[in-house]
N, C-alpha and C positions, 0 to 999 in steps of 0.2 A: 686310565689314570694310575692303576696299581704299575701298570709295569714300568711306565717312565717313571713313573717317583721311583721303584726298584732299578730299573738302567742308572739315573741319575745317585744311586746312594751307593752302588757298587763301583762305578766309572774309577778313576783316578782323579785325582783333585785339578793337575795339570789338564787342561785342555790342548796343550801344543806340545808337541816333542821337544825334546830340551835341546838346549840348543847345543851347536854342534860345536863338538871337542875333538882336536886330532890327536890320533896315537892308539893304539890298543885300548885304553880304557873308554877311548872315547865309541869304539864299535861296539865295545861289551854294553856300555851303557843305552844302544843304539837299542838293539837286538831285547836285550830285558823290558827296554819301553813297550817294545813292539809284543811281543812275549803276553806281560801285563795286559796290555789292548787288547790282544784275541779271546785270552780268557775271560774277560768281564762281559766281550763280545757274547762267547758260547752261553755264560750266565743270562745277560739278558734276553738273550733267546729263550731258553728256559723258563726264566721265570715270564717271558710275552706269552709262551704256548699254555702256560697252566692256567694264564691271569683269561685267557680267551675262553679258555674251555669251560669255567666259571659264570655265570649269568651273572650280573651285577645285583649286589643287596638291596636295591630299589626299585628295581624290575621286575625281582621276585616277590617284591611285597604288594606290590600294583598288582600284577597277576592275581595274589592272592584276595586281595581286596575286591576289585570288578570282574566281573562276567560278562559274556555277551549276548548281550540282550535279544539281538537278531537269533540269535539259537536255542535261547532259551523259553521253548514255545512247547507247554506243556497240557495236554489234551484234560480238558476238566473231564470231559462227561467220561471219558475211560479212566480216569483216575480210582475209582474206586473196582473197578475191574482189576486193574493193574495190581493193588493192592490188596485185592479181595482174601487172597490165601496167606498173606501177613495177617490181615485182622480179623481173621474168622474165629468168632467167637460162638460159632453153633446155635446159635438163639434163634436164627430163621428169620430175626426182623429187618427188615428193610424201613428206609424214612414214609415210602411214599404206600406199605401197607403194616399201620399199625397194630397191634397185638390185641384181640378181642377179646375176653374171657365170655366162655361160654357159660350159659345161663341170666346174664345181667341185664339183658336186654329186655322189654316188654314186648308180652309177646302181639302180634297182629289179629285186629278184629275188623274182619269186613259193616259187622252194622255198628249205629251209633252207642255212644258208649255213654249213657243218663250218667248226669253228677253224682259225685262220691256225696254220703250222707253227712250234716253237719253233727259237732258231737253231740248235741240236744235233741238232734233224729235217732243219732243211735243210741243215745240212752233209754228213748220212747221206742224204740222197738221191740216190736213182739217173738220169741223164738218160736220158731216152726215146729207145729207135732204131729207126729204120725197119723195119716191118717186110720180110720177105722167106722165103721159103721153108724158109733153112737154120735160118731161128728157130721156125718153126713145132712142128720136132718139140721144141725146148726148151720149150716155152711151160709145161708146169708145173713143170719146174724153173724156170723165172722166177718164177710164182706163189710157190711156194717159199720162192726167195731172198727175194723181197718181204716175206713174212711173216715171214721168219725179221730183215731188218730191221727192220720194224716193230717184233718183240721186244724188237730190242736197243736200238732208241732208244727204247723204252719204261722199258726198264732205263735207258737215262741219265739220262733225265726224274729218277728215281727217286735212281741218285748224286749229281743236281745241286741236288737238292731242291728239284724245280718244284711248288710249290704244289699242284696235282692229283695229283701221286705219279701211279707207273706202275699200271698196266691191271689188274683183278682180277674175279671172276668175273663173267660179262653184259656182259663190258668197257666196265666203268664203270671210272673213276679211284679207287683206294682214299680219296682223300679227298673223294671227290663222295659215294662210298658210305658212309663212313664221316667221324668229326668230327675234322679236323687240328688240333690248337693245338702252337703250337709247335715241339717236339719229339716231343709226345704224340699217337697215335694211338687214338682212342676205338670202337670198333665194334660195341658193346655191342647185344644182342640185333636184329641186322640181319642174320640167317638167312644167315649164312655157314656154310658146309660145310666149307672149309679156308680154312688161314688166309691172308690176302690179301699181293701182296707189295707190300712197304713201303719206303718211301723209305730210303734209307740213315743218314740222321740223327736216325732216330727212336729217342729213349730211355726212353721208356713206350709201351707197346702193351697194351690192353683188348679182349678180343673175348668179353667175358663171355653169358650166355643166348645161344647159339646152339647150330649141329649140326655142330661141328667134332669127326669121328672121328679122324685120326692129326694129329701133327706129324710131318714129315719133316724131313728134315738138309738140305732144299732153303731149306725157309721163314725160315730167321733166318742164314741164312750171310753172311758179309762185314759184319755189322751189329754194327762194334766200338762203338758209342755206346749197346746198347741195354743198358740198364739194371734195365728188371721188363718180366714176362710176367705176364699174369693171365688165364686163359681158365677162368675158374669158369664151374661148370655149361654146361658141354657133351657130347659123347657121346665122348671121347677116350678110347679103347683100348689106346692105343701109342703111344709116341715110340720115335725113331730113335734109334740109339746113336748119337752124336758130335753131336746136333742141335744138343744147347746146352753141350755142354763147349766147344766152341772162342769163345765169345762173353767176351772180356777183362772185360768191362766191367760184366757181367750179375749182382747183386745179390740182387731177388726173385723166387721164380719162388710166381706159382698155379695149382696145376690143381688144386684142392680139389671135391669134388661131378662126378667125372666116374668114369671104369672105371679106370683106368691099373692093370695090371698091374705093370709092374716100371718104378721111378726111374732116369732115366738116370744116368749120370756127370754132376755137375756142374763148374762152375771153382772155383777156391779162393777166389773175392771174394764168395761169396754170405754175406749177411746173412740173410733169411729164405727158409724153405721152408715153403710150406704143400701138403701132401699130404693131404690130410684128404678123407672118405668117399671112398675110391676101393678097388681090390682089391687092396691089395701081397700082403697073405698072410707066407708064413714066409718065401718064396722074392724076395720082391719088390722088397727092398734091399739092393745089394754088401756086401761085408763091408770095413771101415772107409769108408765112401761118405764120413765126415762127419767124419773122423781132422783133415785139412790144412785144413779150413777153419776158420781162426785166426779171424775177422771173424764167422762163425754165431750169430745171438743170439738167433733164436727160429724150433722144427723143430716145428711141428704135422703129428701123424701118427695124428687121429683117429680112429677108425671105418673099420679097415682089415687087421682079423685078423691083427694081428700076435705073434708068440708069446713076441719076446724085444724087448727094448731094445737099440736100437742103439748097439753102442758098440764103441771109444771116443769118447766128445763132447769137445770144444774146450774147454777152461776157458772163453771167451768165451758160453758160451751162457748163459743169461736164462729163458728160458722153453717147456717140453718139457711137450706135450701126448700124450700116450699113450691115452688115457680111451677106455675101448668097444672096446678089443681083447680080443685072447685069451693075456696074460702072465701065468704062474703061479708065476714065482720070478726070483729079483733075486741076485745074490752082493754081499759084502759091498765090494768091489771095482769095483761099479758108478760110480758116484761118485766112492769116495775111492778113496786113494791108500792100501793098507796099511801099506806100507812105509817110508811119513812119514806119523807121528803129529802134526807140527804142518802137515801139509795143509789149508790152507781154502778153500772153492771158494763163495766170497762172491758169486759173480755169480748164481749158480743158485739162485734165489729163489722160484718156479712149475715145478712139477713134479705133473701130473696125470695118479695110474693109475686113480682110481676108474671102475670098471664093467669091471675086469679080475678075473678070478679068482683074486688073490692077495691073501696076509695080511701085511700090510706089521710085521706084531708079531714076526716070525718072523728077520725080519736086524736089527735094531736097532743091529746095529757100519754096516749101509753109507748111514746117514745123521749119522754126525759130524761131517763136513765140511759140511755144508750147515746155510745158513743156516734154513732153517727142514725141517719134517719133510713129506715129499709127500703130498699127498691122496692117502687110497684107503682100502680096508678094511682096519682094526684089527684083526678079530676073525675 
């Protein structure tokens, strides 16, 4: 397009030779035209060969813009080969082996490696001393000592309420051996014999289906936070006197499904008692055991040969299971109140003697005060 536009702006304006004149001027005129012609001729040549030899300004910018893709096929995994003596930075690292400092590592121990000590263990430790001759005759008193700290920092573990709780039988951690949440300790048919000692914080404790024969006045002392006991069906003979009166805080107790001869003294904050199938007999609960505790709201005392109702109960009570003993007579007094007629004891709502030996048709004055009339035999 440069050179025709150049052809066409050099040309002569005439496109046809001029027309023809006779005479001498008219040949000079002839010849100059033709003259003229040749020279714009050799011009446009000129300027067609330069205009050729030249790429076009938008061919060059295309060029310069794309690539060809078909060729442009660059090997990744030798890429950094290719490059490697550009960016060698002498460091020796590579992506795929990263830089180790030596020493940071832990070093390798074929045998088991016991827990690191808690800071209440290492505050209780003893530093090591040389030995010498006049130690010699101590050395199981040292022994001794040892173990007898061992105990006691076992026992802190247990006030500070370290997560594994202190040592119990096989010395396992009572909550390795058993399931911690919380407050609650779960230990439910995990073939315990007695009962394991527990962290100090603990406010429910389950040691149900196992072979747990006595409680002692050892196992729940200093344990103002706990709350219920439940060690159904186990093989429990006896409890301690004073084991769980001194517990402030102690609400339900269960020993239901085991032997237990005689109910200890409880605190006055319990809520429920469940006693049930064990051996009280006639002998096997104090007399007013259940008088002070204002909070009592339900005293299951199934299946346990007992001859008489305990009493006197809490106005607070709710619901008194009796059923499958051996009670043959009730006074009218049981319940109510004789001596006020407008006595009403509205909380006591379940009250269960049937499969007792008595005929509940026979005192009809000692159920006025209650809201409804108690199960058992009519007749």
């Amino acid at each position: 397009m440069i050179s025709a536009f150049l052809a066409l702006s050099l040309s002569p304006e005439p496109s046809t030779p001029p027309p023809h004149q006779p005479g001498a001027f008219g040949r000079a005129g002839e010849r100059g035209w033709m003259m003229k012609t040749l020279v714009c001729l050799v011009l446009g040549l000129f300027v067609l060969k330069v205009a050729v030899a030249l790429p076009p300004r938008r061919v060059r910018q295309v060029e310069l813009d794309t690539y060809d893709s078909a060729n442009y096929d660059v090997d990744l995994e030798n890429l950094n080969l290719e490059t490697q003596d550009i960016y060698d930075y002498d460091d020796g690292l590579t992506i795929d082996e990263p830089q180790i400092e030596i020493g940071t590592l832990a070093p390798m121990v074929d045998s088991y490696l016991a827990p690191t000590a808690s800071l209440e263990e290492e505050d209780s430790e003893v530093p090591l001393r040389p030995f010498s001759s006049s130690t010699s005759s101590g050395s199981s008193a040292s022994s001794a000592s040892s173990a007898s700290s061992g105990s006691s920092a076992s026992s802190t573990s247990g006030e500070s309420g370290v997560l594994m709780g202190p040592d119990t039988q096989g010395g396992l951690p009572v909550c390795l051996l058993c399931t911690c949440l919380g407050g609650s300790v779960y230990c439910d048919d995990a073939k315990l014999e007695s009962v394991p000692q527990l962290p100090k914080e603990t406010t429910h404790f389950y040691a149900r289906y196992n072979m747990i024969t006595k409680i002692h006045k050892s196992d729940f002392a200093h344990m103002n936070s706990l709350k219920k006991i439940d060690v159904t069906s186990n093989q429990i003979s006896a409890i301690d006197e004073g084991a769980l009166f001194g517990l402030p805080a102690l609400e339900e107790l269960v020993v239901r499904e085991n032997s237990v001869a005689q109910l200890p003294a409880l605190p006055d904050t319990m809520v429920l008692i469940d006693a049930s199938h064990n051996r009280l007999g006639s002998r096997g609960i104090q007399n007013e055991a259940f008088k002070d505790m204002h909070n009592l709201m339900y005293l299951y005392l199934t299946d346990n040969n007992i001859d008489h109702i305990p009493v006197p109960l809490p106005d607070s009570l709710r619901s008194l299971h009796l059923q499958n003993n051996n009670i043959q007579m009730m006074h009218e007094d049981t319940f109510c109140n004789m001596n006020d007629f407008n006595y009403i004891r509205n909380a006591l709502e379940d009250i269960r003697l049937d499969g007792n030996p008595i005929n509940l048709s026979h005192t009809p004055q000692a159920y006025v005060c209650l809201p409804r009339v108690p199960i058992g035999d009519l007749v």
